[in-house]
C-alpha positions, 0 to 999 in steps of 0.5 A, spaced: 500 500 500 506 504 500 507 509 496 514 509 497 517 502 493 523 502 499 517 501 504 514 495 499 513 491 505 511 496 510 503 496 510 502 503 510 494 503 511 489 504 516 489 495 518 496 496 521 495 499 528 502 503 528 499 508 522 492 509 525 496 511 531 500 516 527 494 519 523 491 521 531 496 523 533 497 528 528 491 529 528 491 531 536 496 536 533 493 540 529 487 540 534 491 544 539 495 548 533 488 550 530 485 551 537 491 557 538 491 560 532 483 561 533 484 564 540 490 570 535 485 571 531 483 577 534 481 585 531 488 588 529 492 582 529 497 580 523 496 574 518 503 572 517 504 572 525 498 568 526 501 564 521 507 562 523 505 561 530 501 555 527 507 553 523 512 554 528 507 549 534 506 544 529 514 543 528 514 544 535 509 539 537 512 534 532 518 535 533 517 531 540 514 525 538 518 519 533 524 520 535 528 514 535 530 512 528 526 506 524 528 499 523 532 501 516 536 506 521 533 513 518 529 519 522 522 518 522 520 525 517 515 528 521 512 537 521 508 541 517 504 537 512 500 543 509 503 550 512 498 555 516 493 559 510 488 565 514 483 566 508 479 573 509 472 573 507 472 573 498 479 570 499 477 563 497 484 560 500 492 559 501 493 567 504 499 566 507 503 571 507 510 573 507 513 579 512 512 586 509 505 583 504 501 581 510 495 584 514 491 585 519 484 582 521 479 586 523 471 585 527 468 582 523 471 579 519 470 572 515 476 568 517 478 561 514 484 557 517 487 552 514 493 547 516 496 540 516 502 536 519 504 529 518 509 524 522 512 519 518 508 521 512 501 520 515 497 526 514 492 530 519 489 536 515 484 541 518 480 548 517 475 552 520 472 558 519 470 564 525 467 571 525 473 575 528 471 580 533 466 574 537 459 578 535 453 574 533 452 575 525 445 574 523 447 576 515 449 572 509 456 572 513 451 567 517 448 564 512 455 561 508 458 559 515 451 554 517 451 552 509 458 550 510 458 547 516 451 542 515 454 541 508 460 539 513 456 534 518 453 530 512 459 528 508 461 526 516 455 522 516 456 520 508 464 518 508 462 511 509 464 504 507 460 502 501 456 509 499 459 513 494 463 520 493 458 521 488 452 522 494 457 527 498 457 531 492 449 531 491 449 533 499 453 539 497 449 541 492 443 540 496 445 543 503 448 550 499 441 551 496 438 551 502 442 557 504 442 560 498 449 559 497 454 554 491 459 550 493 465 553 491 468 549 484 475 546 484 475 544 490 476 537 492 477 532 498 483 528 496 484 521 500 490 522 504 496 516 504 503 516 506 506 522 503 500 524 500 496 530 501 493 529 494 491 522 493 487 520 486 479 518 490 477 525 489 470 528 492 469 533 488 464 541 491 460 540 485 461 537 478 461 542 472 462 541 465 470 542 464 471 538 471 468 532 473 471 525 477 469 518 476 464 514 482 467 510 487 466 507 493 469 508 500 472 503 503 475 499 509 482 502 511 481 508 508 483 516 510 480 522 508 481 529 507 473 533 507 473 540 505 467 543 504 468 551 501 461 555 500 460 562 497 454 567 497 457 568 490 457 564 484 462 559 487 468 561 482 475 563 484 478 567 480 485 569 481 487 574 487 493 580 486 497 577 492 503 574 492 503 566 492 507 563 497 504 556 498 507 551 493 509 543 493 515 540 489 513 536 483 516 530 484 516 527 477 520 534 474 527 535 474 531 540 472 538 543 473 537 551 474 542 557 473 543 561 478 546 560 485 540 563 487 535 559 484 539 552 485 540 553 493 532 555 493 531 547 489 535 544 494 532 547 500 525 545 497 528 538 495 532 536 503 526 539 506 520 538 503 521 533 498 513 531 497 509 535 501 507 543 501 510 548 504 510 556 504 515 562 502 516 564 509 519 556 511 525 558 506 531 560 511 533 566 506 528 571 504 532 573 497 532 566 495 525 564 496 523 570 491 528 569 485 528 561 486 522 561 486 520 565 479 525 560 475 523 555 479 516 555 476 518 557 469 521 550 469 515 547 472 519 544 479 514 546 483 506 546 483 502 553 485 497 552 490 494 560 488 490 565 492 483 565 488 478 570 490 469 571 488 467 577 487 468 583 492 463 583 498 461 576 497 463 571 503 466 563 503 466 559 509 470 552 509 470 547 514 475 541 513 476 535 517 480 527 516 476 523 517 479 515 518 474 509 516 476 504 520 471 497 522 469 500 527 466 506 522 468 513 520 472 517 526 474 523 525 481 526 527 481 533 526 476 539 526 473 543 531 465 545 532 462 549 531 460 556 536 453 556 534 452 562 538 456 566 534 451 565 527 443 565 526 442 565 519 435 565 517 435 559 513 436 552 515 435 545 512 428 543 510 430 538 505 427 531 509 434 526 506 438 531 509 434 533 515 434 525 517 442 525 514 443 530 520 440 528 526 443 521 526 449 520 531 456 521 527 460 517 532 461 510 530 460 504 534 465 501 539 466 494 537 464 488 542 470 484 544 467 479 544 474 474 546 480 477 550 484 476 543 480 479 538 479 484 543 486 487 544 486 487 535 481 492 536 483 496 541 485 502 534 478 501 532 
């Protein structure tokens, strides 16, 4: 199940114990970081600060676990999995700026937080979405939060084994309407495996003529990453007049740069982030970062993971959350509830489906034990 051929014999998916153990307790990780980060995002505060504060606790916090080398002698990789992004009201996402381009927060504001950290290559991932300031918002700032977060809590209650990516997407579709709101197109949950944050098992916001993915079945075993991203616009991003800082290698192009400059930008990316994002601010030298990265994208080294914007004055919400489909049913690791006395929209879900979907509990079932021996197999479900 590895990606990795060297690891052909390790299996490296949710039926081996260790891995599961990995998955929580990255996932425990990026719970507390996105505790902190919601607790700093408060009026005035600078978005590249925040940012760091949560880049800087997870490679703290990972940092303490998996210290002793592996079986084949090597560290065990560990950190920052997807960097800390603060997305602003019509910011659709991957706002995270550098020192001198940053801003501030202010009341009111519509904030998305997005992060991840792995151990070993096993990733947790999360976003969650508040009002800066604490009031009640009761406008079509409340609407997008509340169509979000129902559209969220389905697909908690739909990533199941047997049932398809296709009812999830449906879901979305429905809950958003009922909100008058769209989902946001070209975002997609990826299934996560070692290494990668952006595995092929795409569920996808909403299907359009230029994107559509194929249907499949969620099966045992299986890890993945739900982020659910609604608009009060039309749904469509386009690309902001911001700086792009958040990038990850692509692996399958090499190239042998120019100048000195660019060269020691590639080789820092390549030691210390070899397959998974990061951002511009992780790269030691400032002056660096920016020219290597020019020519590093014009010989297509790396992929862009642009900041894209709806329409000025429209507001996007997005929860995301990992959710481990294990034999006792899905759990899910990462994503903090939401403050409900902080919204009141007008709207709420009247479509009987979903209103049933919704009021069914989303804890699995903990397994009897039936023996002692099958009993301490089950312990991870």
């Amino acid at each position: 199940m590895s990606d990795h051929g060297s690891e052909a014999e390790e299996i490296a998916d949710l039926s081996n114990p260790d891995v599961t153990t990995k998955y929580r307790s990255a996932g425990d990780i990026v719970q507390k970081a996105l505790q902190k980060i919601v607790e700093a995002c408060v009026p005035d505060a600078d978005i590249c600060t925040i940012c760091e504060l949560g880049d800087n606790f997870m490679l703290e916090e990972t940092g303490k676990l998996y210290n002793k080398k592996g079986k084949d002698g090597k560290k065990v990789e560990k950190g920052i999995a997807f960097p800390t992004c603060i997305s602003v009201n019509e910011v659709l996402g991957h706002y995270s700026p550098m020192k001198g381009e940053s801003t501030t927060l202010k009341a009111g504001d519509v904030a998305k937080i997005d992060l991840a950290c792995h151990l070993d290559g096993f990733i947790a991932a999360a976003g969650h979405t508040i009002v800066v300031g604490g009031d009640q918002v009761d406008d079509r700032r409340a609407d997008v939060i509340m169509a979000a977060w129902n559209a969220a809590e389905a697909a908690l209650r739909l990533v199941q084994v047997g049932n398809t990516n296709t009812q999830v997407t449906d879901a979305f579709g429905k809950i958003a309407a009922e909100f008058n709101c769209k989902p946001v197109q070209g975002v997609l949950s990826h299934q996560l495996k070692k290494h990668v944050i952006d595995g092929n098992r795409t569920i996808i916001s909403v299907e359009t003529d230029d994107q559509k993915v194929d249907e499949f079945e969620f099966e045992m075993n299986e890890v993945y990453c739900l982020d659910v991203v609604m608009s009060t616009g039309e749904g469509k991003g386009k690309e902001a007049e911001m700086r792009h800082t958040v990038y990850k290698r692509a692996v399958e192009t090499n190239y042998n740069l120019k100048t000195a400059k660019a060269r020691q930008f590639i080789s820092e990316v390549n030691k210390r982030f070899p397959a998974l994002p990061f951002s511009l601010r992780a790269i030691e030298d400032e002056q660096v970062a920016r020219v290597g990265v020019s020519e590093a994208k014009r010989h297509e080294l790396l992929e862009e993971y642009p900041v894209l914007k709806e329409k000025d004055g429209q507001f996007v919400a997005q929860f995301k959350f990992t959710v481990l489909l294990l034999p006792g049913g899905t759990k899910k690791v990462t994503g903090l509830p939401l403050k409900e006395t902080q919204v009141k929209s007008a709207c709420q879900v009247q479509d009987e489906e979903m209103k049933k979907l919704l009021a069914t509990s989303a804890n699995p079932k903990k397994q009897k034990k039936k023996k002692a021996k099958e009993g301490s197999k089950e312990e991870e479900s």
